[in-house]
C-alpha positions, -999 to +999 in steps of 0.1 A: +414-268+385+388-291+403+352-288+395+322-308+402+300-333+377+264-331+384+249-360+363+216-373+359+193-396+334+155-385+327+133-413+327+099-413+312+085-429+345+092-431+379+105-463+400+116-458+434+141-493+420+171-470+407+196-492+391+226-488+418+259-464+407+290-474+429+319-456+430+347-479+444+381-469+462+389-503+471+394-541+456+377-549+483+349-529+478+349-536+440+344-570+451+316-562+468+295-542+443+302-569+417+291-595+437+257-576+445+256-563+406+221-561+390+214-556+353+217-514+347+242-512+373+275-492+369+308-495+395+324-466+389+371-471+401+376-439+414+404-417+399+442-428+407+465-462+404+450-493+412+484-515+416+489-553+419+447-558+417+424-584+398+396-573+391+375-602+384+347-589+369+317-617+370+281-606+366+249-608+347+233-581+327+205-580+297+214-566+264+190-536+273+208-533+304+245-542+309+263-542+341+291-515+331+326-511+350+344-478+341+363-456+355+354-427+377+367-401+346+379-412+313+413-427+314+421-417+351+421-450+365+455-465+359+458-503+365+497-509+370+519-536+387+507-568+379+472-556+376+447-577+354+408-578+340+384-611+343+353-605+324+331-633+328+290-635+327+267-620+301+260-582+290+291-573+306+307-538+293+341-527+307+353-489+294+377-460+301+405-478+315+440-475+316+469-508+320+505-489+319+540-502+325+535-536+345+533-571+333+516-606+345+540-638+355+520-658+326+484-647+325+464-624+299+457-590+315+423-590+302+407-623+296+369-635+291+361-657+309+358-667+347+377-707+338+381-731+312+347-738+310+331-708+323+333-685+295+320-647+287+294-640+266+281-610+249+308-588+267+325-558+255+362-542+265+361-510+250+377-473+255+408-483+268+444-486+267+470-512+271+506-496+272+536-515+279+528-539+298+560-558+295+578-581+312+617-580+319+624-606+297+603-609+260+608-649+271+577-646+294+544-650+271+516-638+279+489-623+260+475-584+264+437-598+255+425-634+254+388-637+240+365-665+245+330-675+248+310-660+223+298-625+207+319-603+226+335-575+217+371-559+218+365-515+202+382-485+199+413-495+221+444-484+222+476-510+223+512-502+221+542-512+230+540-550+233+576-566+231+572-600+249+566-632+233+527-646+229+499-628+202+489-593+216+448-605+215+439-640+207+407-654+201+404-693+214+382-716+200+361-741+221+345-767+193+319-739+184+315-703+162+327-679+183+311-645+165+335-619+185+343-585+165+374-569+169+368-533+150+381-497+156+411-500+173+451-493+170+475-517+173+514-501+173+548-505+179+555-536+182+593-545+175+605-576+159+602-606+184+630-625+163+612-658+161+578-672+160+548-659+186+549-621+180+516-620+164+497-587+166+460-606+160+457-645+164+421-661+156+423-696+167+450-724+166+465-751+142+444-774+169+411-764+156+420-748+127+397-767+110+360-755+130+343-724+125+354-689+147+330-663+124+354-636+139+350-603+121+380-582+123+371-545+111+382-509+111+414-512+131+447-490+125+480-515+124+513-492+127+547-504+132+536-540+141+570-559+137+565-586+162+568-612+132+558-619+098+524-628+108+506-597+113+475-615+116+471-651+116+442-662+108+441-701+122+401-711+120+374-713+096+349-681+080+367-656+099+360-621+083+388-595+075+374-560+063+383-525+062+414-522+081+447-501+074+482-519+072+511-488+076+549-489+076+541-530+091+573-560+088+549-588+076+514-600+060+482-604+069+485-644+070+453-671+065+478-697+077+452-727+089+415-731+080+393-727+054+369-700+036+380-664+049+371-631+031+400-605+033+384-574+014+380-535+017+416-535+031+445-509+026+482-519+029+509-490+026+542-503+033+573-486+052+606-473+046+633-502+052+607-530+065+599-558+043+560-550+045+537-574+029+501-580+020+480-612+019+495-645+024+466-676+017+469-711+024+442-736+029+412-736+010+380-711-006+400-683+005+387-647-010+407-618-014+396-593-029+388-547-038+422-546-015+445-517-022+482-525-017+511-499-026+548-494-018+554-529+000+587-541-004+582-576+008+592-609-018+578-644-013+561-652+017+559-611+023+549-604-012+516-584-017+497-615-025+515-648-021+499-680-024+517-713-004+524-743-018+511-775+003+522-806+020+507-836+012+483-852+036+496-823+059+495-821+096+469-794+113+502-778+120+516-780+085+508-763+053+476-774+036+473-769+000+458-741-017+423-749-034+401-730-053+409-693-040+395-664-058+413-630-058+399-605-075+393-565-078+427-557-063+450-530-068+486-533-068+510-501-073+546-494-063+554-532-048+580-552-050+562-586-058+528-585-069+520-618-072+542-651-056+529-683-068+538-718-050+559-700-024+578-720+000+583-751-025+604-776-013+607-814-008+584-811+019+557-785+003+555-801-034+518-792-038+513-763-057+480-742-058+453-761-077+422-743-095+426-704-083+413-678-102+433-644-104+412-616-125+399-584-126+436-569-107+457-539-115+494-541-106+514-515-119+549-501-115+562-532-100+594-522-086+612-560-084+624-580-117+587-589-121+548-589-114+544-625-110+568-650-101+561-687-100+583-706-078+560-735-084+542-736-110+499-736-101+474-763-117+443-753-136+450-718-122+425-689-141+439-655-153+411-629-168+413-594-171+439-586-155+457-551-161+500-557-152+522-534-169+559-538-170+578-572-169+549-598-161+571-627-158+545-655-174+520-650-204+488-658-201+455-643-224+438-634-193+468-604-186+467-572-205+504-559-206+484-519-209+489-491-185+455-487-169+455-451-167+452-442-130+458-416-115+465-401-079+434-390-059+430-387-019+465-402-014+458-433-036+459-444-077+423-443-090+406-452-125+388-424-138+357-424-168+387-425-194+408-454-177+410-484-198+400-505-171+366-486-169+334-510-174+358-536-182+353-566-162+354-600-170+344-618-143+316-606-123+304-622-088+278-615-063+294-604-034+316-574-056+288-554-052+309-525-037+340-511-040+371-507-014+351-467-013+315-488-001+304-472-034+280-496-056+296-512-088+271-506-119+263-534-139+294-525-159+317-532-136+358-516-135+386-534-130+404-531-096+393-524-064+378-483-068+347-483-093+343-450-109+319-437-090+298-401-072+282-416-045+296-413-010+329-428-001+322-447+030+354-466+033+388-451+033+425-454+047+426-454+087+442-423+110+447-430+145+421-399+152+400-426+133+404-459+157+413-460+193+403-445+227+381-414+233+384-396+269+382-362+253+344-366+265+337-351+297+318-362+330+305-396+340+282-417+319+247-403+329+232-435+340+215-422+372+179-413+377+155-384+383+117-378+383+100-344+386+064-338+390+064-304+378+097-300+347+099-261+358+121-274+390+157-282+380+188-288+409+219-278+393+256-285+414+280-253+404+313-241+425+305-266+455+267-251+459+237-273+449+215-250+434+177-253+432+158-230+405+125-232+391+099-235+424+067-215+421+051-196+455+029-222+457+049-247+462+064-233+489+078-240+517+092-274+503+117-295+524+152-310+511+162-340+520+194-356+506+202-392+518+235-418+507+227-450+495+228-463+530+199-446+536+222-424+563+201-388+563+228-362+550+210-329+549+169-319+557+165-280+548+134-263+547+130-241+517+112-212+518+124-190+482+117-200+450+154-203+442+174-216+469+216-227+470+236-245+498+273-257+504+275-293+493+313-304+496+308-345+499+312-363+464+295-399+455+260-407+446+233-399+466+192-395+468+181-357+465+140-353+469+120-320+474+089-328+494+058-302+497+041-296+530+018-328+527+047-347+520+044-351+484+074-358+464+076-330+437+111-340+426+133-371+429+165-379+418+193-402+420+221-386+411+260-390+413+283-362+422+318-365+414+351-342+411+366-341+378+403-328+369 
């Protein structure tokens, strides 16, 4: 069935300087409305396959008022071929749309920026899907999203399917903080690449590993993302890694170059015949910590938590020694390797991790030989309060060989008030003021990453109805405009008919005038009844005003009519 979308915006007061709504058919008339863009405009694609286009997508807007691009109805404009996004200017927000089954010869089929030196800022992709978009051959890289500039923003998207060689979504680093979020999405399927480059998330480069990104990664879904062991890799400075879920992955959430990241609030559930991992650090002032990891399979540099050994005076491309990392309020259950220490030691990597502290964890059932295994042995490293049952593999006074007592609550092991783990922390520090729920720790803290808590559980393991795209919502955005004099008069659009209800006597007779945005005069019809209907079979957006007899505007709007599957 076809039926009409009627759609207006109420405004507290009237301007005759209505933000403009273009509904495009063309890349040649995309150009166009782009290119005269103003800040509260939207350029609507109109439903159907845009093929071998790029969009390039290079405007100015405020943060009040973006410039948006979307598609006519959610997820109806497919962008196939060799069809690719530039977003490029400031206040930018691009939603709704829909890359299936092409590939690119080498470039990123959504990328910030306009150059190498003209780069996006305060931009959002968001609503959308990439689906494989892959090349013939998985020798061809290219990335699916390359984010640069600064504080922009990649939500609730939907990617799947990518088997070619180069990260899925990279952020690149320019000498400064970038501050982009990457939150709410779901990243899937991805099979094993076989060798380097198949990273799901990249945030930076060995290059400038060393300088600040400020990256927050949040609140995303990762399923079935083999590409390679890194999952993420993390290759900048005080990047942020927080709340996501990790399900039935081959490989780690890696901090393999730069310096003081946060991984925290995470969940990592492993899968049936993959060697799923954890947390791999390397590099210094590393925290990781009120993680939940269970069932992952994964040994050395897959482990659950692994910890690098270091080359001396190492390259930005090399492996830099761990220093002073703190992990703490984890729980462990069901993994193969809790804990690898010095991992990757060799003639090469002889430095092993130096002044760590490992306390307030729970690792229980370890399924492998051992909890720990040192295949370097750490300096000055600090064990307290840590709760590992079974064969440890070292001994150490800050590990408690004591079942914890947890116990299996909304699909993963919690303490409860009778848990010997309850208000028994060693080691408090400031930022553990929460649990992995988002529930407040009391002043006496537990051990692990759940306090025992009533409050409201804020955080918990990811869905994909929890991440991804949304086009279940009807309509277009309402981002048009109408003004009424009198708030009794309404114009409706049902079964082709625009329908006009609401007039008093008095006002009458009223004329209609409808005109394009050409200012082209569609329709003038004097109305005489105080509800009133005509035939209106032409679609896009349009100016509707109801005049009285002196010419007196009683009712203005702006107003965008559309059909909608």
């Amino acid at each position: 069935m076809v039926r009409s979308v009627f759609t207006l915006l109420f405004l507290v007061s009237f301007s005759y300087a209505f933000a403009q709504n273009v509904l495009v058919s063309t890349l040649q008339g995309f150009d166009a409305a782009v290119e005269g863009a103003n800040a509260g405009d939207t350029i609507f694609l109109t439903n159907g396959t845009w093929s071998d286009v790029v969009l390039n997508f290079y405007a100015t807007g405020t943060s009040d008022n973006p410039i948006v691009l979307t598609a006519q109805t959610p997820g109806e404009v497919i962008l196939s071929g060799s069809s690719r996004l530039k977003i490029y200017g400031e206040h930018l927000v691009v939603r709704d749309l829909d890359f299936q089954k092409g590939s690119t010869s080498g470039d990123a089929i959504v990328e910030f920026r306009k150059s190498s030196d003209e780069l996006a800022q305060n931009c959002r992709l968001t609503n959308s899907r990439i689906l494989n978009y892959n090349p013939a051959t998985d020798a061809i890289d290219y990335k699916w999203v390359s984010m640069y500039g600064s504080n922009n923003r990649v939500d609730h998207c939907h990617f799947d399917g990518k088997n070619n060689e180069g990260a899925l979504l990279v952020v690149w680093l320019t000498g400064q903080a970038n501050h982009h979020r990457i939150d709410h999405n779901y990243f899937a399927n991805i099979p094993s690449l076989g060798r380097n480059g198949g990273e799901t998330i990249r945030v930076g480069t060995s290059t400038n590993s060393m300088t600040e990104s400020r990256t927050i990664v949040e609140y995303n879904l990762f399923e079935a993302c083999d590409g390679e062991i890194e999952i993420i890799s993390n290759k900048s400075g005080f990047n942020i890694y927080r709340y996501n879920t990790f399900r039935n992955n081959d490989g780690t959430l890696t901090i393999r170059h730069g310096n003081d990241c946060e991984v925290y609030g995470n969940f990592f559930f492993g899968g049936k015949n993959k060697s799923s991992g954890g947390v791999r650090i390397i590099g210094e002032r590393h925290k990781v910590y009120n993680n939940y990891f269970q069932d992952l399979s994964g040994t050395g540099y897959r482990a659950a938590i692994s910890m690098m050994n270091g080359v001396p005076d190492a390259a930005l491309n090399s492996y830099f020694q761990v220093k002073n990392a703190e992990v703490l309020n984890n729980t462990l259950v069901d993994c193969e390797e809790p804990f690898a220490i010095g991992e990757g030691s060799d003639s090469e990597k002889t430095l092993a991790p130096l002044d760590c502290v490992i306390a307030n964890n729970i690792a229980i059932r370890t399924t492998g030989s051992k909890a720990i295994t040192y295949t370097d042995t750490p300096v000055n490293m600090t064990y307290e309060s840590n709760y590992i049952t079974g064969n440890v593999g070292i001994s150490d006074a800050g590990i408690v060989n004591e079942d914890p007592g947890l116990e299996l609550t909304d699909g993963h092991w919690r303490a409860n008030s009778s848990s010997a783990i309850t208000d028994a922390e060693a080691r408090a520090v400031s930022y553990l003021d929460l649990d992995i729920d988002g529930q407040a720790r009391d002043e006496n803290p537990d051990i692990g990453c759940d306090e025992v808590a009533d409050s409201e559980i804020t955080n918990f393991p990811l869905s994909q109805e929890d991440v991804g795209f949304d086009w279940s919502h009807s309509g277009t955005p309402p981002l048009l405009t109408v003004h009424k004099i009198d708030d009794k008069i309404n114009i409706t659009y049902s079964n082709g008919r625009l329908v006009i209800h609401g007039l008093e006597t008095t006002d009458l007779p009223v004329r209609l005038i409808i005109h394009d945005l050409q200012g082209r005069r569609l329709i003038a019809e004097n109305i005489a009844k105080t509800d009133f209907s005509l035939p209106l079979d032409f679609g896009g957006i349009h100016i509707i005003s109801l005049e009285n007899q002196q010419g007196v505007i009683r009712y203005n709007a702006k107003v965008l009519i559309s059909e909608k599957r």
